[in-house]
N, C-alpha and C positions, 0 to 999 in steps of 0.2 A: 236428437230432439225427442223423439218417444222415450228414449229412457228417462230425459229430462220429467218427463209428462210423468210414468208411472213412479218415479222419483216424489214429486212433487205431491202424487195423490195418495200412496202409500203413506205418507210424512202428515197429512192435514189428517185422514180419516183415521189412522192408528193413536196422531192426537187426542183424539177426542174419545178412545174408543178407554181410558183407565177410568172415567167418570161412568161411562156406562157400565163395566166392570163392577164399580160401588152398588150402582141401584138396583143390580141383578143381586146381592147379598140382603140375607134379611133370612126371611121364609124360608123360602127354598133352598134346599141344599147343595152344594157349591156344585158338587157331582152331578146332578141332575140339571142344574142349569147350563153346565158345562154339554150335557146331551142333549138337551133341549137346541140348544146353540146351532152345534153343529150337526144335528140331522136335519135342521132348518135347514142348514147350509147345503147339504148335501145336497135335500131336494131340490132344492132352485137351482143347483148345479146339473142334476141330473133333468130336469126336463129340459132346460136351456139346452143341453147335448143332446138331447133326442129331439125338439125342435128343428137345431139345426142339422142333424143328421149324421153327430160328428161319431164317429166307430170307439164302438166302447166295448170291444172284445179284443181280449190281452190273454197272454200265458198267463200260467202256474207262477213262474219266476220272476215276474212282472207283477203281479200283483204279492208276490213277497216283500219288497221294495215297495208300493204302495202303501201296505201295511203298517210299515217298520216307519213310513214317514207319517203315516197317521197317526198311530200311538205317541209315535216324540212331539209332533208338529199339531196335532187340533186334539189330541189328547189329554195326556199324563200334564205338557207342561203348562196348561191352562190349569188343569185340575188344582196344581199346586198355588199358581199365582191369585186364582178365588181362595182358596182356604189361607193365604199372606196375607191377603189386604184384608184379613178378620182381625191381627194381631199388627199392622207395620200400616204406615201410611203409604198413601198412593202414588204421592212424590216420591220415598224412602221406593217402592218395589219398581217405580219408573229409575232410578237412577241402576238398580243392580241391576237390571235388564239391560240395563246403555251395559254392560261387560262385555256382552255376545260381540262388539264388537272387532276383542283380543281373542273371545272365544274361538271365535271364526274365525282368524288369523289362526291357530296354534290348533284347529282341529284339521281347518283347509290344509295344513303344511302335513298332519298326520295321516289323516284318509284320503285325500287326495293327490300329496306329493305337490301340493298350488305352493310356489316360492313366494317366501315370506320378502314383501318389499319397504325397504327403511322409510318411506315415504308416508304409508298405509299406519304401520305402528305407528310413526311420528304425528299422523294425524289423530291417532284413535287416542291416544294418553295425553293431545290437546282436547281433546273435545271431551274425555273424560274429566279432566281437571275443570274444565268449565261444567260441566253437570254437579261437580261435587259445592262450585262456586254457590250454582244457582239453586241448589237445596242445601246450603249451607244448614240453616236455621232446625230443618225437619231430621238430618243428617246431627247436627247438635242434641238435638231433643230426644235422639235415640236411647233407648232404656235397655241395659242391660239383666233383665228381665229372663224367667225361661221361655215366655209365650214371646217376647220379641225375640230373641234368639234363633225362635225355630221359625218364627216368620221371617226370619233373612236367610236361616240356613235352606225355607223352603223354596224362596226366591232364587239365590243362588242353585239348588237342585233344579229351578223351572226353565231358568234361563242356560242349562248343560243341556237341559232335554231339546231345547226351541236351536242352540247351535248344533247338536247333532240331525235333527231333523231341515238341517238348510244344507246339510253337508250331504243327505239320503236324495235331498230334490238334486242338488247339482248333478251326483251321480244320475239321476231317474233321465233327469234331461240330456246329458252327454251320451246315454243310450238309445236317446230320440221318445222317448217317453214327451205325449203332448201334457201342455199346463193343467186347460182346462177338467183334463177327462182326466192327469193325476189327481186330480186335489179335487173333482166328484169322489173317485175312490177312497184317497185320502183320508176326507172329513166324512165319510161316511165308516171308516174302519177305526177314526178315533170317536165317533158318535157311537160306534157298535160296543168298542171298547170300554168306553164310562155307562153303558148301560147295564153289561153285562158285571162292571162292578158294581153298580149300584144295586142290582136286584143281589151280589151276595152279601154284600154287607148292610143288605134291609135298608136302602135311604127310602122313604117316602116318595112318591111320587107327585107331589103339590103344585099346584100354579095359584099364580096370583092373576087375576083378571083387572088390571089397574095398570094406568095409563106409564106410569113408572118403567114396570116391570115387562110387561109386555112392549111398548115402545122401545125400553133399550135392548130386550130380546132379538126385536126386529132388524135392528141399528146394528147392531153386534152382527145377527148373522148375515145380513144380505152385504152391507157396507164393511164392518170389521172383518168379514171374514172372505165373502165371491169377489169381492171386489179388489180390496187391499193385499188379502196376499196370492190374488191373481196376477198384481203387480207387481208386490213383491220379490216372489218367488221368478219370475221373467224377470229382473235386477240381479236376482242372485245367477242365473243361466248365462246373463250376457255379460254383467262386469263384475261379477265373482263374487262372493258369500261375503267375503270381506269388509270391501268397498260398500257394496247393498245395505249390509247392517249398519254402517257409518246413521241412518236415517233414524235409528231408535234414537240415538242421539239430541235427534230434532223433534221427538215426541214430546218429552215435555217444554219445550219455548211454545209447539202449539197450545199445550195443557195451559199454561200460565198465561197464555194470551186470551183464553178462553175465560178464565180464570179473573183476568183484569177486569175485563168489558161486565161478568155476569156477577162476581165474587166480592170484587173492589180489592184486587191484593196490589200491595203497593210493593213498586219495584224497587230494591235497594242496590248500593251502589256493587256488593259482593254478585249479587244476579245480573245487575248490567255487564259487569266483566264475564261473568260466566258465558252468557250470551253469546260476548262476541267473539272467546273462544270455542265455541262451538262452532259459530260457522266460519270460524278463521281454519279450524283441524278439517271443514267439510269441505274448505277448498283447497287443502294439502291434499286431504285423499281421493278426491273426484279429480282433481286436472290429470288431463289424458296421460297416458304414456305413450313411450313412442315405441315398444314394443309391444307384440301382439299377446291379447289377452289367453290368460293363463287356462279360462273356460273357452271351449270352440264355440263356436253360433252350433243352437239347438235345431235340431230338425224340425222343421214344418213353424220354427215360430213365429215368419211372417202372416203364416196358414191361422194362427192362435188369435195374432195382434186384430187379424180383420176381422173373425167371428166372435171374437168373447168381449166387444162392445157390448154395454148395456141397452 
């Protein structure tokens, strides 16, 4: 049932989080927004921990692995997918991101020896085939351009970096690494990371004081980031990296719904179908097995589930 729940709220609040991605572009630079984000994130991560008094002293080697999933995971792969959606539409960079879901089948089977199960693929190349249904049109309109080229080829690079860093949490958690106080580290070691590249490569340090930019700032870090891949990433710990990803899947049917109601996009019959192979491959890959899962249960994560309520 809780997975059901952080299932559910990772899937609605990641939906909504490519629009906010848009109105963060503009002024400021993609880098810097990118840091701004996430040492928001960190903060509210970090006094929440110290609030509730949760131990936030770790090894040497432990905060090695910390790091490594900061850079991949609130990092480098955001950095990239801001500087795509300058050059590729928002629909176009939500469908290459639904990959991670083969990603993380063929990276899990590599770094972590997780057996690859016919069931999982079977569902991920339905649910992919239905994302290609339901961006038919934007996927059509693609330009073989060099600026679009490199904004798929950046995509593609963002969404390597985001399934290697789901592959660094499994490991972090199967060590007993807690959620909450990785991912304070985490998003403060990829906040640290894009800042110290932004001061080499001279980005500006700008803000916009506008209800836009600061609102989806807000949204992004407290909601897109403490929240959702607090979830998240507890998805990935208990029913594997795999299966977890199956949800980007479902980010854009929330996009497009949002999309309806505020946009006026009219549904055609190639996105109706698309639809409902999506959630036809989510429920190939979500029904239980009857063998035990390939992630053990993490240490202390019923300890996690009661404290990192909002």
């Amino acid at each position: 049932m809780k997975n059901t729940l952080f299932y559910l709220v990772t899937v609605l609040i990641w939906g909504t989080t490519w629009i906010g991605i848009k109105m963060q572009l503009g002024t400021v630079d993609p880098m810097v927004s990118v840091t701004y984000r996430f040492a928001l994130a960190a903060l509210i991560l970090m006094v929440w921990c110290l609030l509730r008094g949760l131990n936030m002293r770790f090894g040497l080697h432990e905060h090695r692995f910390m790091f490594l999933m900061g850079i991949l995971l609130f990092g480098f792969n955001y950095l990239l997918f801001y500087i795509a959606e300058l050059s590729v539409a928002s629909g176009l960079a939500a469908v290459i991101f639904s990959t991670i879901v083969l990603m993380n089948i063929v990276n899990g089977a590599l770094f972590l020896r997780t057996p690859i199960h016919a069931r999982v693929v079977l569902g991920g190349l339905v649910g992919l085939l239905g994302i290609i249904l339901v961006f038919k049109t934007e996927i059509g309109s693609f330009s073989l351009d060099n600026r679009s080229l490199a904004g798929l080829f950046l995509c593609l690079a963002a969404t390597l970096l985001a399934s290697l860093g789901n592959i660094v949490s499994v490991r972090n958690q199967r060590s007993g690494l807690p959620i909450v106080q990785t991912n304070t580290y985490g998003m403060a070691y990829g906040a640290l990371a894009m800042l110290l590249a932004s001061l080499v490569t001279g980005k500006p340090f700008t803000f916009v004081l506008s209800i836009q930019y600061t609102g989806s700032l807000m949204y992004l870090a407290f909601f897109g980031s403490v929240i959702a891949f607090g979830c998240y990433l507890t998805l990935v710990g208990s029913i594997g990296a795999d299966r977890a990803a199956y949800a980007t899947l479902l980010f854009p049917v929330v996009a497009l719904t949002i999309s309806t109601v505020w946009e006026g996009y009219h549904w055609s019959l190639s996105s109706g179908l698309g639809v409902g192979l999506i959630l036809l491959g989510n429920l190939v890959i979500l029904k239980k097995r009857t063998t035990v899962s390939p992630v053990p249960a993490v240490c202390g994560r019923s300890r996690l589930l009661k404290k990192s309520a909002p």
